[in-house]
N, CA, C and O atoms as a GROMACS GRO file, in nm:
protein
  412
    1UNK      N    1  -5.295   8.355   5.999
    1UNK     CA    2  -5.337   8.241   5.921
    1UNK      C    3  -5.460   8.175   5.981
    1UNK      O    4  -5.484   8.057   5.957
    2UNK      N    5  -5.546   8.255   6.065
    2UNK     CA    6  -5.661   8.205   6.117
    2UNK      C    7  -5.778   8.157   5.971
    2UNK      O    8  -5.843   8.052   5.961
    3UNK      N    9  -5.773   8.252   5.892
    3UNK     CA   10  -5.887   8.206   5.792
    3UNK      C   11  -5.839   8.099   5.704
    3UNK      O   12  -5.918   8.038   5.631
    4UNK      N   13  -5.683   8.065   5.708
    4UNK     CA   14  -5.708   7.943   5.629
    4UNK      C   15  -5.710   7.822   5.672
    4UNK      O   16  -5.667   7.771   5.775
    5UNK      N   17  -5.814   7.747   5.505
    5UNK     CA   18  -5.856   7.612   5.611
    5UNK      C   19  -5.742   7.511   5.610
    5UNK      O   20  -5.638   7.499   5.545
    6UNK      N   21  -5.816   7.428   5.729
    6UNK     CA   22  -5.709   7.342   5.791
    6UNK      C   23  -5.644   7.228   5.683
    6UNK      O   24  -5.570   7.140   5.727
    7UNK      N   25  -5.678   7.238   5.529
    7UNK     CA   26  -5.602   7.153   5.459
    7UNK      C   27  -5.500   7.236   5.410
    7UNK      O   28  -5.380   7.207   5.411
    8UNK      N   29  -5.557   7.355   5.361
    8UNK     CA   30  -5.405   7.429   5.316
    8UNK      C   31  -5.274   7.433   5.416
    8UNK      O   32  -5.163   7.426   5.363
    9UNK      N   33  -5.285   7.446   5.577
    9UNK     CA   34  -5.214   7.443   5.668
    9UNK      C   35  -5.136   7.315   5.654
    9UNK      O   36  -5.016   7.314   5.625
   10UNK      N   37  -5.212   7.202   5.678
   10UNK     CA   38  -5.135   7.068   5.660
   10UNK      C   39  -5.062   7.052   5.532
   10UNK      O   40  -4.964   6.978   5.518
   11UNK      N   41  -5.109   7.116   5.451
   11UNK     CA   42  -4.984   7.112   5.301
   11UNK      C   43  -4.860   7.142   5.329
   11UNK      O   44  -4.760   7.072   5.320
   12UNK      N   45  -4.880   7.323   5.385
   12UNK     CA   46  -4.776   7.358   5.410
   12UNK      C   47  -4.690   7.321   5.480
   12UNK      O   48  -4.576   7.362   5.461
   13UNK      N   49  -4.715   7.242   5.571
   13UNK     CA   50  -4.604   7.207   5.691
   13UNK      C   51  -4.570   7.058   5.666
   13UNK      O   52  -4.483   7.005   5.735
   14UNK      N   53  -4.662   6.960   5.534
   14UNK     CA   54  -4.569   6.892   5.466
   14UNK      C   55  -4.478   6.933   5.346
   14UNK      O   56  -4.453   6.849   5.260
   15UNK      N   57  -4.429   7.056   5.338
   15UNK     CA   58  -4.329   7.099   5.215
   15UNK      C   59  -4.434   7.126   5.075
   15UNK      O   60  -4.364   7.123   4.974
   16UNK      N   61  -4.598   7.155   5.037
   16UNK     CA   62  -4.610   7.237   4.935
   16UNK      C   63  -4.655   7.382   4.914
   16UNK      O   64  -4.756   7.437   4.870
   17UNK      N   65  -4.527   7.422   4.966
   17UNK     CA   66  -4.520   7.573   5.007
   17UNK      C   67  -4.521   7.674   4.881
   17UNK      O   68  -4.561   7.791   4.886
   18UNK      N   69  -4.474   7.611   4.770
   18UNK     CA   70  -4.467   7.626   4.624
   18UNK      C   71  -4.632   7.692   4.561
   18UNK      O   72  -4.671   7.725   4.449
   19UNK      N   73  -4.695   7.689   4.692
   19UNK     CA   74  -4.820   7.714   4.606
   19UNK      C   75  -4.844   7.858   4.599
   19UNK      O   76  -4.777   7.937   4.666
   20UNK      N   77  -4.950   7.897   4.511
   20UNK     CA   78  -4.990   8.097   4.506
   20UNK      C   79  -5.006   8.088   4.622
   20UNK      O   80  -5.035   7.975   4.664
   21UNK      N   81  -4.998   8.173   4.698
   21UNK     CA   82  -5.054   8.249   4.839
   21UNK      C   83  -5.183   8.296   4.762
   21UNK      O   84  -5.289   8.245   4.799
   22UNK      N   85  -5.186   8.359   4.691
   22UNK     CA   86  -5.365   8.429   4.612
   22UNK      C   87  -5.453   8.324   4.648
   22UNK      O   88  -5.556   8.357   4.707
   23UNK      N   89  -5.428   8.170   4.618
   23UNK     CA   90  -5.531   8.100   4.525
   23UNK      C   91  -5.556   8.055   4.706
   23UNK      O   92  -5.659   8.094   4.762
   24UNK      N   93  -5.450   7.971   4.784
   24UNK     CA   94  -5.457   7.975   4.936
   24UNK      C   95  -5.562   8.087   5.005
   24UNK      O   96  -5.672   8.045   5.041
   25UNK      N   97  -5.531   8.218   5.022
   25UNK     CA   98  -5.589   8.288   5.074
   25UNK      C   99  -5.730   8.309   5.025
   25UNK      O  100  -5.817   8.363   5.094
   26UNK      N  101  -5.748   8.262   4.899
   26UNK     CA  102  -5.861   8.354   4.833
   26UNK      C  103  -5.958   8.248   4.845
   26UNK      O  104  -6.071   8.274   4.888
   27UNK      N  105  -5.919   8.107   4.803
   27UNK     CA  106  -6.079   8.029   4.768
   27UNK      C  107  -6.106   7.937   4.900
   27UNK      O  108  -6.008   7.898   4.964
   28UNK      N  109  -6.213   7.909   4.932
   28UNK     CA  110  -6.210   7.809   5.013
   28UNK      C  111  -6.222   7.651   4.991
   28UNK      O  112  -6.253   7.612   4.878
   29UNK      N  113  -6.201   7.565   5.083
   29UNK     CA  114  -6.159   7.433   5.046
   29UNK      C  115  -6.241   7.405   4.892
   29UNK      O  116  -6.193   7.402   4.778
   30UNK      N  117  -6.415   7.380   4.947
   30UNK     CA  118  -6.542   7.335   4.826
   30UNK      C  119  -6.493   7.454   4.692
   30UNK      O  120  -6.503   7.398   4.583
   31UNK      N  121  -6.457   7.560   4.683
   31UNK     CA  122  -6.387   7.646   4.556
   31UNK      C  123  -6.263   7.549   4.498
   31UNK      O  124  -6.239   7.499   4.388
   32UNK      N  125  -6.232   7.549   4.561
   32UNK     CA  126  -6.089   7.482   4.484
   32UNK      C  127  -6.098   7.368   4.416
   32UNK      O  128  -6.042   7.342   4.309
   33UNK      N  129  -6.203   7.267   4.508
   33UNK     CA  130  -6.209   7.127   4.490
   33UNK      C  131  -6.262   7.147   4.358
   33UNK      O  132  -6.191   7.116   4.262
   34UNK      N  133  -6.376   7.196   4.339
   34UNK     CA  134  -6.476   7.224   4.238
   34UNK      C  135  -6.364   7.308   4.094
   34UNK      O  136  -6.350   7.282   3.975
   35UNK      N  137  -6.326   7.373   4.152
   35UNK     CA  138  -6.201   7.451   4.036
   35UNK      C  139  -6.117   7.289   3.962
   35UNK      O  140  -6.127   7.246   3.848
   36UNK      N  141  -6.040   7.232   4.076
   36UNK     CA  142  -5.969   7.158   4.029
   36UNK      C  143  -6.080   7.044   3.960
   36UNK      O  144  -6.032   7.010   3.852
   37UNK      N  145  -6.191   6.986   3.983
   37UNK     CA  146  -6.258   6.898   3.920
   37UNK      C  147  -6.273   6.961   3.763
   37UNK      O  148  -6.237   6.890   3.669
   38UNK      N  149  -6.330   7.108   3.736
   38UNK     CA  150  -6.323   7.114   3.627
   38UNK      C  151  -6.222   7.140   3.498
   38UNK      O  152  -6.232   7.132   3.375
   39UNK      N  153  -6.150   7.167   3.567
   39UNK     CA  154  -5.990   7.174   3.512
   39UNK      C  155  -5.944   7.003   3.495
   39UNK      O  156  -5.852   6.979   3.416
   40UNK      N  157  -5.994   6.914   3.552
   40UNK     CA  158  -5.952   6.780   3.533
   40UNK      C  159  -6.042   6.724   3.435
   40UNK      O  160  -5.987   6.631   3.375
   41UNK      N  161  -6.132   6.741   3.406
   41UNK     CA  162  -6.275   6.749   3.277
   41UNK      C  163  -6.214   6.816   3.154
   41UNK      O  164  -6.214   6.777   3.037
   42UNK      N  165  -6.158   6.940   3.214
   42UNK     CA  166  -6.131   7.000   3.082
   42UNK      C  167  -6.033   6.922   3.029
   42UNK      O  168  -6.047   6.893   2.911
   43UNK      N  169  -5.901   6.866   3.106
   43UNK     CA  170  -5.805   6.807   3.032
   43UNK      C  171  -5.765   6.706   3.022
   43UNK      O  172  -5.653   6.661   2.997
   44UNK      N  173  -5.944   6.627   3.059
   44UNK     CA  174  -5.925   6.488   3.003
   44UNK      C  175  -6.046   6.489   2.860
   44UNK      O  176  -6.056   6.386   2.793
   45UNK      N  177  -6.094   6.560   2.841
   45UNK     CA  178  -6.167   6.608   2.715
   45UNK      C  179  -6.051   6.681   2.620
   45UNK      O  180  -6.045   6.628   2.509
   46UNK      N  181  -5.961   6.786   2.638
   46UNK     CA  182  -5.874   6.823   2.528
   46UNK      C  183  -5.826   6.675   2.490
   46UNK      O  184  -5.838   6.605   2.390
   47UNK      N  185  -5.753   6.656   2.648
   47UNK     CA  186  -5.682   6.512   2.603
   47UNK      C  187  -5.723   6.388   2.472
   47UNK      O  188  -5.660   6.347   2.375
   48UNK      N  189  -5.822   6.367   2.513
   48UNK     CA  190  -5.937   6.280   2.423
   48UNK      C  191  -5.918   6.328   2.285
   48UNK      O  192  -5.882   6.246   2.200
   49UNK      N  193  -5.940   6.466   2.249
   49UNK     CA  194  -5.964   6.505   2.127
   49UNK      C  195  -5.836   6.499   2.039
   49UNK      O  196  -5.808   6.453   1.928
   50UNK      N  197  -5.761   6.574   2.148
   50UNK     CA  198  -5.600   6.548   2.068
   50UNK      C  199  -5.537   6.417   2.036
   50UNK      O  200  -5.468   6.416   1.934
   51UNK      N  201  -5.550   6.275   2.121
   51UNK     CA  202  -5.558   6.195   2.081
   51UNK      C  203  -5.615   6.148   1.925
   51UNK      O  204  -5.555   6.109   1.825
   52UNK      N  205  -5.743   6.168   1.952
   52UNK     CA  206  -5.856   6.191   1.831
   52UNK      C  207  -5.786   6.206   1.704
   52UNK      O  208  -5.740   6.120   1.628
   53UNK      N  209  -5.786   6.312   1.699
   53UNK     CA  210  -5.690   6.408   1.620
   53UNK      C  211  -5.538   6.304   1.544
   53UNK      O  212  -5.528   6.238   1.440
   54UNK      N  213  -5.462   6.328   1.632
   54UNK     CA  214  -5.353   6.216   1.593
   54UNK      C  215  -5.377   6.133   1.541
   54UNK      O  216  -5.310   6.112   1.440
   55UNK      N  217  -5.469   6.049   1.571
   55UNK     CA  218  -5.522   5.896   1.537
   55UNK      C  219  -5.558   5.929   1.397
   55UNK      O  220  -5.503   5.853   1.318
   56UNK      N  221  -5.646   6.031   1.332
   56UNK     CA  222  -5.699   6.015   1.209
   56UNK      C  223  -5.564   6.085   1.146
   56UNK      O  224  -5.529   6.046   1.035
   57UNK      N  225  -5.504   6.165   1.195
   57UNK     CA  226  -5.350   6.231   1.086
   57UNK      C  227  -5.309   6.091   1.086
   57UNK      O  228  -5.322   6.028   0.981
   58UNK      N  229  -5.262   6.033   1.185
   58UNK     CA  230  -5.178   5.913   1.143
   58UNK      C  231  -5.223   5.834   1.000
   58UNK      O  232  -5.159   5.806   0.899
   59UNK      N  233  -5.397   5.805   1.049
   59UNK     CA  234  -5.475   5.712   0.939
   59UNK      C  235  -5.427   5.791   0.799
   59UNK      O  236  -5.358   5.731   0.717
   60UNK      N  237  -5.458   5.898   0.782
   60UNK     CA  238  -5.452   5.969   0.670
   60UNK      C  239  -5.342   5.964   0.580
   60UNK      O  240  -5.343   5.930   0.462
   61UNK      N  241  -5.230   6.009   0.664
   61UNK     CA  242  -5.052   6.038   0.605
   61UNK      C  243  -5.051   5.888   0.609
   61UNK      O  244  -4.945   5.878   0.548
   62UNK      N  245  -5.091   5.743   0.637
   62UNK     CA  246  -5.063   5.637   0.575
   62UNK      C  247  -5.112   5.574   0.449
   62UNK      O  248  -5.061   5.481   0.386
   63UNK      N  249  -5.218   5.640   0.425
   63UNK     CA  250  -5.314   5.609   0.326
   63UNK      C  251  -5.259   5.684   0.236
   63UNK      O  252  -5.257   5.628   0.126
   64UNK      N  253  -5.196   5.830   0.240
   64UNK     CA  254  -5.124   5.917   0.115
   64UNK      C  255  -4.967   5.865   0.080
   64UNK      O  256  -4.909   5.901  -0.022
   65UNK      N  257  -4.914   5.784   0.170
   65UNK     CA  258  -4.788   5.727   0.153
   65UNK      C  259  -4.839   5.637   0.078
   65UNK      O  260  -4.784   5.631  -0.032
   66UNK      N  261  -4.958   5.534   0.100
   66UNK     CA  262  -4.966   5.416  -0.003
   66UNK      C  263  -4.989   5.434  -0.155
   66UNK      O  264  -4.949   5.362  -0.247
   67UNK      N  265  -5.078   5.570  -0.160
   67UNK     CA  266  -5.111   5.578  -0.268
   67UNK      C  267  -4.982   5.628  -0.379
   67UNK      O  268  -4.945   5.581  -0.487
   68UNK      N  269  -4.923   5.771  -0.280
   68UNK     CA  270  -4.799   5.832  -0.368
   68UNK      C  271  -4.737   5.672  -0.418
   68UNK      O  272  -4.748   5.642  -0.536
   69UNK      N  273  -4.673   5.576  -0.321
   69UNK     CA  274  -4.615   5.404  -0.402
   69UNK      C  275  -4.730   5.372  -0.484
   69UNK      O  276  -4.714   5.317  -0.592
   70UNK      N  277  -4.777   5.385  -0.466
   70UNK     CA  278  -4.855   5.328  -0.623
   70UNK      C  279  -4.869   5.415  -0.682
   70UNK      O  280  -4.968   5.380  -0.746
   71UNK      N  281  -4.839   5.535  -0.724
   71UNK     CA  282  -4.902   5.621  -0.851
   71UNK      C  283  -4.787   5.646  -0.918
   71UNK      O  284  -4.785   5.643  -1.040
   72UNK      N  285  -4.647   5.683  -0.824
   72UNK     CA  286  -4.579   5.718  -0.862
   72UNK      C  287  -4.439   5.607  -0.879
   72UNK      O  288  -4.454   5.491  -0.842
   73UNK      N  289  -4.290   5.658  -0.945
   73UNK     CA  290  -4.147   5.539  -0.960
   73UNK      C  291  -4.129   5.602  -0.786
   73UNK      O  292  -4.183   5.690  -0.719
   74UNK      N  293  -4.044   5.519  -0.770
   74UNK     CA  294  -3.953   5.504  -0.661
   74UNK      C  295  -3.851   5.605  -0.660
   74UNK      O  296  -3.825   5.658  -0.552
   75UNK      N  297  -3.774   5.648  -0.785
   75UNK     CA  298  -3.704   5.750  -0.796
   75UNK      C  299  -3.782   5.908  -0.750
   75UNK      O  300  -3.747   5.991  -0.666
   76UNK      N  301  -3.871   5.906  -0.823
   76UNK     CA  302  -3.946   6.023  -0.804
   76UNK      C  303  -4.026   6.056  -0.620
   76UNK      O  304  -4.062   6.162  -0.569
   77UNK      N  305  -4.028   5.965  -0.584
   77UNK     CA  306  -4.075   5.948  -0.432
   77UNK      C  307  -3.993   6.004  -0.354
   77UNK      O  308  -4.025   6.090  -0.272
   78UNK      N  309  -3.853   5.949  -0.375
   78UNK     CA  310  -3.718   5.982  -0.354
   78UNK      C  311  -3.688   6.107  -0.314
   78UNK      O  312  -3.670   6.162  -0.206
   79UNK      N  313  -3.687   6.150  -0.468
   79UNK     CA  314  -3.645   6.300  -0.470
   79UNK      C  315  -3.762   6.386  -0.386
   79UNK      O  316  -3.733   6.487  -0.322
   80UNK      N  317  -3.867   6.344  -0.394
   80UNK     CA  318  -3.985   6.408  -0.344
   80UNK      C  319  -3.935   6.449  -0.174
   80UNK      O  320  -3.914   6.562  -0.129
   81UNK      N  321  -3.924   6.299  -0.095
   81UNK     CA  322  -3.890   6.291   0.013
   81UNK      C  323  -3.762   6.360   0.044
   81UNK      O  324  -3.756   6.443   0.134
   82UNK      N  325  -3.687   6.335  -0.009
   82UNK     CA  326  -3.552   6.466   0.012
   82UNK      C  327  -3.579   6.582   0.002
   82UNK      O  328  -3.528   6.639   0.099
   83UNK      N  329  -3.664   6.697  -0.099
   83UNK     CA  330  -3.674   6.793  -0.074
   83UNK      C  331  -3.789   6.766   0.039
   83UNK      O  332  -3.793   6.873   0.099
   84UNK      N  333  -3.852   6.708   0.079
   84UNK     CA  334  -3.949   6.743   0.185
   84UNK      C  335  -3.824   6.795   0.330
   84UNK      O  336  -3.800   6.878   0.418
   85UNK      N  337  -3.787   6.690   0.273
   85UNK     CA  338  -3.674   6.714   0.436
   85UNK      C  339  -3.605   6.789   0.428
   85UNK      O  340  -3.605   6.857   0.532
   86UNK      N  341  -3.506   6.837   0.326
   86UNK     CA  342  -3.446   7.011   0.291
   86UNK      C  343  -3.478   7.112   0.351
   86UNK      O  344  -3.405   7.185   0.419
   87UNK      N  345  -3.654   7.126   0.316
   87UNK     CA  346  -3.725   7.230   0.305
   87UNK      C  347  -3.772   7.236   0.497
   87UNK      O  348  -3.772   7.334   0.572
   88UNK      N  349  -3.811   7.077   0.530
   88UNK     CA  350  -3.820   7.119   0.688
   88UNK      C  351  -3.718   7.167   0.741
   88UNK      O  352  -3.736   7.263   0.815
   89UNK      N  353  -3.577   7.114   0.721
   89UNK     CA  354  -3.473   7.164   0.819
   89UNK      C  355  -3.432   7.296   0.786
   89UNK      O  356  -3.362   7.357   0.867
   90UNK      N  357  -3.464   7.346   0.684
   90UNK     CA  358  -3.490   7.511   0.659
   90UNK      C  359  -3.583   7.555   0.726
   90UNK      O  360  -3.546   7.604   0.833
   91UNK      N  361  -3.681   7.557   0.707
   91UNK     CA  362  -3.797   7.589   0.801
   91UNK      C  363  -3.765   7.594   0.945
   91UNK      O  364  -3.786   7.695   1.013
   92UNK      N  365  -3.705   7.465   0.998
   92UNK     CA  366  -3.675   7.537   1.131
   92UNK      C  367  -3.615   7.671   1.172
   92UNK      O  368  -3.614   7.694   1.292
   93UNK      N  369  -3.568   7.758   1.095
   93UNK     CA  370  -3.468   7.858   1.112
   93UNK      C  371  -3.618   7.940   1.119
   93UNK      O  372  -3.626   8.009   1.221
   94UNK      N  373  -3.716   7.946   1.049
   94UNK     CA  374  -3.818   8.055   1.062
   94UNK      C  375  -3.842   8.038   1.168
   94UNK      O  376  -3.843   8.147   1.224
   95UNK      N  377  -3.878   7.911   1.276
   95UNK     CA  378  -3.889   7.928   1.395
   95UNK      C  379  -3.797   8.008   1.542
   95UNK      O  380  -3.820   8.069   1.646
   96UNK      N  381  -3.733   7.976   1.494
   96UNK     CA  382  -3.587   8.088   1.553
   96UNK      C  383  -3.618   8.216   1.546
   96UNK      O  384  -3.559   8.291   1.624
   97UNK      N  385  -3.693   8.256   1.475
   97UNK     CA  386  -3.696   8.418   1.453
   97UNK      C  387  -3.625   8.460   1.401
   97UNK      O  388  -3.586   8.573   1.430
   98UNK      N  389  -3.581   8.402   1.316
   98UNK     CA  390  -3.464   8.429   1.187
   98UNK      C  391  -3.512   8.580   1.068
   98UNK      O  392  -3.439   8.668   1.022
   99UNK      N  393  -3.676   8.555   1.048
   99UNK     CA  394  -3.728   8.609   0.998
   99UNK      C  395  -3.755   8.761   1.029
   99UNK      O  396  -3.752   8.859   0.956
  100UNK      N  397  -3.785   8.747   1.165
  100UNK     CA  398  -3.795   8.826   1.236
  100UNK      C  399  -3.711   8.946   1.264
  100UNK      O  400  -3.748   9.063   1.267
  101UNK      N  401  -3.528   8.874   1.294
  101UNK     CA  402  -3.406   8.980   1.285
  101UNK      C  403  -3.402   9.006   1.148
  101UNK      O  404  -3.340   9.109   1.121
  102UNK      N  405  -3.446   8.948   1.057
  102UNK     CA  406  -3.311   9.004   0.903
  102UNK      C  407  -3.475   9.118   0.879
  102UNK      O  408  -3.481   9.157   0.762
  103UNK      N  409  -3.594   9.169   0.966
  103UNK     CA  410  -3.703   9.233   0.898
  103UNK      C  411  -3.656   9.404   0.953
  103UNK      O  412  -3.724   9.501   0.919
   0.00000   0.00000   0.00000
């Protein structure tokens, strides 16, 4: 364990032993640091977007709920919303791979 540097050593002998041996042996300290900085960029930018994202579905599916109450009776919304929910808790079974065994 002469080539590795002296931070990976001090990890280990506080208990994060859990780590690759590859990524330990292979990069040196300035590699890693630089690895982990852009990996922290990257997933505070997905982060951001997916946020993003949510924020305008939310805006949207509230603006189509207001309108369906106004265009449409209350009965008909109803029934609408019940088969919506039918049809999801069916749907979950395609996720199962339901589809998949009966092929």
């Amino acid at each position: 364990m002469t080539d590795v540097p002296e931070l990976y050593k001090e990890k280990s002998r506080r208990g994060f032993k859990n780590q690759k041996r590859s990524i330990v042996w292979r990069y040196t300290k300035e590699e890693t640091e630089m690895e982990e900085e852009i990996d922290t960029v990257t997933l505070a930018k997905g982060t951001f977007w997916t946020a993003v994202g949510q924020v305008i579905t939310k805006f949207f599916a509230f603006f189509y709920v207001v309108l369906l109450a106004r265009f449409f009776p209350a009965d008909e919304i109803g029934i609408f919303y019940f088969v919506y929910g039918v049809i999801s808790m069916i749907s979950l079974f395609t996720d199962f791979g339901l589809l998949q065994s009966l092929a």
